[in-house]
C-alpha positions as CSV (number, residue, x, y, z in Angstrom):
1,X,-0.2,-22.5,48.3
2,X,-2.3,-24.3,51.0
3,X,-3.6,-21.8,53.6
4,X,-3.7,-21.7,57.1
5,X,-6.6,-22.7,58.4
6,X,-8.1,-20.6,61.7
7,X,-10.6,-21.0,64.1
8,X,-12.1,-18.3,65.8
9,X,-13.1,-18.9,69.6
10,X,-15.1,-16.2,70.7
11,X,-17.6,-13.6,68.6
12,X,-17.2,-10.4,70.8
13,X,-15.4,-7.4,69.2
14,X,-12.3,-8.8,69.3
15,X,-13.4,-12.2,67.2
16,X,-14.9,-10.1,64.6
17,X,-11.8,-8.1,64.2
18,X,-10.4,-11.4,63.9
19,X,-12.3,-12.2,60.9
20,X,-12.4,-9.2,59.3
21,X,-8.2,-9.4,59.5
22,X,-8.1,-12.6,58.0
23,X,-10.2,-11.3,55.3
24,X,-7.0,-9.2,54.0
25,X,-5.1,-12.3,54.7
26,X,-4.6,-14.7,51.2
27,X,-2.5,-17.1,52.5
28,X,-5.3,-17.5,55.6
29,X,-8.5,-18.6,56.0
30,X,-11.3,-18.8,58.8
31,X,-13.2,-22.2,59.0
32,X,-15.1,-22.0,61.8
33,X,-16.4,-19.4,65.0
34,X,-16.9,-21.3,68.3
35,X,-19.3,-19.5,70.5
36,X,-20.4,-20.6,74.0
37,X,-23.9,-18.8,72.7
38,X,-26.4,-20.6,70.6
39,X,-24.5,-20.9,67.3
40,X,-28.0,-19.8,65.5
41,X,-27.9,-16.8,67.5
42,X,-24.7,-15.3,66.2
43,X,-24.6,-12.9,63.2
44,X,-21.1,-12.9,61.8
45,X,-19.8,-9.9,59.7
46,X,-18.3,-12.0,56.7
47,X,-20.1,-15.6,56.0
48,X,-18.3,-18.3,58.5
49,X,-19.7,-21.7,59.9
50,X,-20.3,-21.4,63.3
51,X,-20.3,-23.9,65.8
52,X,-20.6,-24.7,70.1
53,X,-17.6,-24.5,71.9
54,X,-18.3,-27.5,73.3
55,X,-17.8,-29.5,69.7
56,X,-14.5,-27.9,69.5
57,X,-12.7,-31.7,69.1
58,X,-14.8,-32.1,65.9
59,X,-12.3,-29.9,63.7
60,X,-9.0,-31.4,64.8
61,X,-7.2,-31.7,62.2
62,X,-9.0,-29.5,60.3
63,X,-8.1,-25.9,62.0
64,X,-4.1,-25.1,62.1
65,X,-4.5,-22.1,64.6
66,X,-7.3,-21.5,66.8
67,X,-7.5,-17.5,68.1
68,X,-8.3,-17.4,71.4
69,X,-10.8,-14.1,71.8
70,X,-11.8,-14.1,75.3
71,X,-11.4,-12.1,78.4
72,X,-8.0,-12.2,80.5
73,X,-9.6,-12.2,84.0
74,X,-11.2,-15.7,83.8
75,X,-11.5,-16.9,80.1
76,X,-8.1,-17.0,78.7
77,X,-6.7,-18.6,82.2
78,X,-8.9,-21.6,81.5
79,X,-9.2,-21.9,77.3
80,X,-5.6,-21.6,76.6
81,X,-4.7,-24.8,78.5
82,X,-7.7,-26.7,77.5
83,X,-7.3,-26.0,73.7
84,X,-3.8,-26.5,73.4
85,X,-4.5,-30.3,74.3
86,X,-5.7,-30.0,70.4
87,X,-4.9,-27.3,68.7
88,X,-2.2,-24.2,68.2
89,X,-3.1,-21.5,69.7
90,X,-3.3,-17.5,69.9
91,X,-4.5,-15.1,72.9
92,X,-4.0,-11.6,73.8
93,X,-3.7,-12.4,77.3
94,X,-3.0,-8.9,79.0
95,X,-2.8,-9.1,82.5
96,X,0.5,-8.3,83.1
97,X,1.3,-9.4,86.3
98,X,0.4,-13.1,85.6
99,X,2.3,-13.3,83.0
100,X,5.1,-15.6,84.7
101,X,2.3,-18.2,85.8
102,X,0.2,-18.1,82.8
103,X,3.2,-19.0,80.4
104,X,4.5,-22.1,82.8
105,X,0.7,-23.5,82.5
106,X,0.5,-22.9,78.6
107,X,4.3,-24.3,78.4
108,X,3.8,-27.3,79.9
109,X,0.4,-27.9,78.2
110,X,1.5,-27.3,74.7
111,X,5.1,-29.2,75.4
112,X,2.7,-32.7,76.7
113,X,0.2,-32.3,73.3
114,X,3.1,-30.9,70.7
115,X,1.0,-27.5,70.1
116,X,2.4,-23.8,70.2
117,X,0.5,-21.3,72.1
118,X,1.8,-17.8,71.8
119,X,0.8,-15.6,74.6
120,X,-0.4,-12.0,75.4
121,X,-0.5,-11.2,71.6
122,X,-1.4,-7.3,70.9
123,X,0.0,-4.1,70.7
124,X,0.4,-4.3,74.5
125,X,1.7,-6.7,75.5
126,X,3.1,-7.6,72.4
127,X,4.4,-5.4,70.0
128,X,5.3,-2.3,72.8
129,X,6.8,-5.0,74.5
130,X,9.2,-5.6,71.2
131,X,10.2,-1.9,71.4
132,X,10.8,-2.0,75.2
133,X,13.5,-4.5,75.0
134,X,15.1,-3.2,71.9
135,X,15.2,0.0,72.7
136,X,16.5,-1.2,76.0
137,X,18.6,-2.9,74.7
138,X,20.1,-0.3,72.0
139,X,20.6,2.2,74.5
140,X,21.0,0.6,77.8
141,X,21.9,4.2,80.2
142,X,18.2,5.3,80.5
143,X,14.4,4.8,81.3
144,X,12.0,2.9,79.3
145,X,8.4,4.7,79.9
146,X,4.8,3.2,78.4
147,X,1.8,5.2,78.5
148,X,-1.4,4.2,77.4
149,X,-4.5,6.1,75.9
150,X,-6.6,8.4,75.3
151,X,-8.7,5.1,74.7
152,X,-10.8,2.4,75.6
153,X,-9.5,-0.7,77.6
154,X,-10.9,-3.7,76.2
155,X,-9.3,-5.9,79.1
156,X,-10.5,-3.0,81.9
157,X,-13.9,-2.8,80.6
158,X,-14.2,-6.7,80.3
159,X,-12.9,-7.3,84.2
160,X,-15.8,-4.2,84.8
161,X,-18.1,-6.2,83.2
162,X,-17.5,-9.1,85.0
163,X,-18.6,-7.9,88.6
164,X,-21.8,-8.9,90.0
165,X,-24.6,-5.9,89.2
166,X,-22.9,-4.9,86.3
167,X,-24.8,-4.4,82.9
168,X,-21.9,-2.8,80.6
169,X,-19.2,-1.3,80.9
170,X,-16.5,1.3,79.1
171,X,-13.1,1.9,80.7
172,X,-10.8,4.7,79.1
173,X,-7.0,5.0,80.3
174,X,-6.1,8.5,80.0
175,X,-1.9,9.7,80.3
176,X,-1.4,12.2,82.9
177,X,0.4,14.9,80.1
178,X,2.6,17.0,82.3
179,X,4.1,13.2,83.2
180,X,4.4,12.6,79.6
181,X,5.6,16.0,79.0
182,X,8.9,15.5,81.4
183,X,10.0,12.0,79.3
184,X,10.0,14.0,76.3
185,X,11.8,16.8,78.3
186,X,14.5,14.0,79.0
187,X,14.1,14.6,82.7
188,X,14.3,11.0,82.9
189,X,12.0,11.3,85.9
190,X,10.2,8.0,88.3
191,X,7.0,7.8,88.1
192,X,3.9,5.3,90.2
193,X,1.1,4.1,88.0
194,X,-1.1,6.8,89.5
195,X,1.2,9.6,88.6
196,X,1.3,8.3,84.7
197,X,-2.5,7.6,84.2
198,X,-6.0,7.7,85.3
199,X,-8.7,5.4,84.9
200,X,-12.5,6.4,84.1
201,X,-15.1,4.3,83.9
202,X,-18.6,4.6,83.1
203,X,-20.4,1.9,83.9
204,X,-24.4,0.6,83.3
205,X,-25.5,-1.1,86.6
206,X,-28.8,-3.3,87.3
207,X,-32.1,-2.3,88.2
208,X,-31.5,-1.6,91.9
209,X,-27.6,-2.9,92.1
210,X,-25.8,-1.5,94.8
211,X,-24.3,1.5,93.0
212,X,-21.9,2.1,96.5
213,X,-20.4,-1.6,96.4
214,X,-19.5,-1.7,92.6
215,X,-17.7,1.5,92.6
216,X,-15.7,0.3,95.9
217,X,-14.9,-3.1,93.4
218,X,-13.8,-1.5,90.8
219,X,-11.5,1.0,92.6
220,X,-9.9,-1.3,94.7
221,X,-9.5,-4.7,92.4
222,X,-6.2,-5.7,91.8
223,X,-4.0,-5.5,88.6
224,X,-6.3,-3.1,87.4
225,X,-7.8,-0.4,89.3
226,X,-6.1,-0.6,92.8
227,X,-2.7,1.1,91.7
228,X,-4.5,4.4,89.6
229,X,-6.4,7.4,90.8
230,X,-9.9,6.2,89.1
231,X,-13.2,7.5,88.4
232,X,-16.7,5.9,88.4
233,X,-19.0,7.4,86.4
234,X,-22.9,5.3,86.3
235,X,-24.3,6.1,83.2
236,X,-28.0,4.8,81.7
237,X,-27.2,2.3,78.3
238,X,-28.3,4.4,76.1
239,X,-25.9,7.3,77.0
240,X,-23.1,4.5,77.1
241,X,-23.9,3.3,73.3
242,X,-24.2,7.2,71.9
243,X,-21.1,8.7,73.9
244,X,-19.1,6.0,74.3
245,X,-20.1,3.3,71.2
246,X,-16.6,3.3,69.9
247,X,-13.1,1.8,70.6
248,X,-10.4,4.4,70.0
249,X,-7.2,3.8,71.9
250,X,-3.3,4.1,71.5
251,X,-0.2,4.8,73.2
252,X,3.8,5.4,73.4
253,X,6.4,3.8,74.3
254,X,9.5,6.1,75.1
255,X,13.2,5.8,76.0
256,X,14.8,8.8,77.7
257,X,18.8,7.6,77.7
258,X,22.1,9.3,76.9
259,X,25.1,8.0,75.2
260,X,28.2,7.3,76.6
261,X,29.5,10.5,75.5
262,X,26.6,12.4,77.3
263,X,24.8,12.8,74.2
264,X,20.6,12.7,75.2
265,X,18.8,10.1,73.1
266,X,14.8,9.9,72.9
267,X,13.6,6.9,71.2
268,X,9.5,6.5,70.5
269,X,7.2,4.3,69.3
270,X,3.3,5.3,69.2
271,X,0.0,4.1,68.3
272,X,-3.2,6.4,67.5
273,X,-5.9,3.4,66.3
274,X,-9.8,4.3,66.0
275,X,-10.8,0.7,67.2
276,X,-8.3,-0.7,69.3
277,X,-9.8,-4.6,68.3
278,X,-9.5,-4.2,64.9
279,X,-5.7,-3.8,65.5
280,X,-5.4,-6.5,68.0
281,X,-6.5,-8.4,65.8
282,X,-4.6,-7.7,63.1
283,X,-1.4,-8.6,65.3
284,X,-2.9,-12.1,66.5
285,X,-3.4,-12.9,63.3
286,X,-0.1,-12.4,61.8
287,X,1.0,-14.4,64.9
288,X,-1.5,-16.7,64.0
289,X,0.9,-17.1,60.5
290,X,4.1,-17.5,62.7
291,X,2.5,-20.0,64.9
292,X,1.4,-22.6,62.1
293,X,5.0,-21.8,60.4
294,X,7.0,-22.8,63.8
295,X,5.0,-25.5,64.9
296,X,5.5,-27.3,61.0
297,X,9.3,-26.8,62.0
298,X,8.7,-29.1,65.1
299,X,8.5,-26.3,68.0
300,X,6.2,-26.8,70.9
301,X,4.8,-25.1,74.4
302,X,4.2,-21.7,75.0
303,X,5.9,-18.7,73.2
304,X,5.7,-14.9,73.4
305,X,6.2,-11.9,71.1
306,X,10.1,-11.9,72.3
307,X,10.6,-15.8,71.3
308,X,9.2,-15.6,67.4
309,X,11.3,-13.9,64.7
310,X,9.8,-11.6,62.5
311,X,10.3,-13.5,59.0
312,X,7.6,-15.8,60.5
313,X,4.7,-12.8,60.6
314,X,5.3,-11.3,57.4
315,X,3.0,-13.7,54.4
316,X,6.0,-13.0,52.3
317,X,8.5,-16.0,51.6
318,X,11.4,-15.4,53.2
319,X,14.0,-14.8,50.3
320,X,11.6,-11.8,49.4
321,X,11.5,-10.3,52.7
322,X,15.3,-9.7,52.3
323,X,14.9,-8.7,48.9
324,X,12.1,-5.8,49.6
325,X,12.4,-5.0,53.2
326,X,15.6,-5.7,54.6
């Protein structure tokens, strides 16, 4: 059996999840790491070549999938549509609403080359997006409610990090539980974003940043803080590495719906994960298996977690997925 050949573009946490998921894959294999570091700077957790981003071209052909590992804010806007001029790609774009104009750009890109790109790739979006339309769909008289956390945001964190003054940066989403209390009391109750979560951020600033105007960023920028009741804690680095050095997170999904008959239903799908990249990335690279699958059949442009079946993610052949897990 030939294997599926991956690239990995980007080495933060979420690119060494990557690898490390690929590692449990046998019918995958990572050839490369592209890094916009100096290649001889970056320690890898399992022996990889690694390589500038800028000699990306030099493996076409050689690389079936590349995984996109970058941030949503300004990376993945950008790499998507430039590498799907070459390659098929993965990201775990997660900036929800963009999501309309960020597949039309990676459509039309992948549809002009003859690449697949599937898009926002993770547990959410992704796979909690799976159980809100079929559990929608299964019990249509209801409310569909997500909550996220206790955990750490690796999106958040990364759009923190990202703002002029900023060292580093942790951002936890915490549910509000009396909220999450009356969906599971099928109260069947309508919620804002600020009545479901809370944001908290601790945050490492500069020598002599101005403490005031990152605080009034973070609290007021769009698609991520604006909507939530957050808090902005500064913190030195070495408090951030010893209380807050890991990446726990998790969440639910709920449906709160009755039956025709007046029957109440409560349908739930959670997560508890002690590193919330090592997860992600086992989900974009099982997507990183259906992509090289659908594009061999002749399917091109952009694709979502709603448009791939799920005989194409499992490294089983197909007549023994109906055999042992049908």
């Amino acid at each position: 059996m030939e294997k599926i050949k991956v690239g990995i573009v980007g080495y933060g946490n979420l690119g060494k999840g990557v690898q490390y998921a690929l590692s449990q894959s046998e019918d995958m294999e990572a050839v490369a790491v592209f890094t916009r570091r100096d290649p001889k700077s970056v320690r890898t957790v399992l022996p990889v070549a690694v390589d500038a981003v800028e000699n990306i071209q030099n493996y076409v052909g050689k690389i079936d999938v590349m995984i996109l590992c970058g941030g949503s804010a300004t990376d993945l806007p950008v790499q998507s549509v430039e590498t799907i001029r070459d390659f098929n790609t993965v990201d775990s774009f997660d900036t929800h609403a963009k999501v309309p104009q960020y597949f039309e750009a990676l459509d039309e890109a992948g549809k002009r080359s003859g690449k697949l790109g599937a898009m926002s790739i993770g547990w959410d979006p992704g796979l909690f997006s799976l159980a809100r339309i079929y559990f929608g769909s299964v019990a249509p008289d209801g409310n569909t409610y997500t909550f996220w956390g206790k955990g750490v945001s690796q999106g958040h964190s990364d759009a923190i990090r990202r703002i002029e003054g900023v060292k580093d940066a942790k951002q936890y989403t915490v549910p509000v539980e009396s909220a999450l209390a009356k969906v599971r009391g099928c109260e069947n109750p309508v919620f804002t974003p600020r009545q479901m979560h809370t944001r908290v951020c601790y945050v490492v600033a500069e020598d002599g940043a101005d403490l005031a105007r990152i605080e009034q960023e973070i609290k007021t920028m769009p698609n991520y803080f604006a909507d939530y009741d957050t808090e902005v804690h500064f913190v030195s680095q070495a408090e951030l590495n010893e209380k807050h050095g890991g990446m726990p997170h998790g969440g639910f999904v709920l449906r709160s719906c009755k039956s025709a008959n007046d029957n109440d239903f409560l349908l739930e799908l959670s997560l508890k994960l002690e590193s919330n990249p090592e997860f992600t990335s086992g989900v974009l690279v099982a997507y990183a298996r259906a992509v090289a699958r659908m594009n061999r059949e002749g399917i091109s442009g952009a694709v979502t977690a709603f448009d791939i079946a799920p005989k194409y993610l499992s490294p089983l052949p197909f007549d023994e997925q109906r055999k042992k897990l049908l």
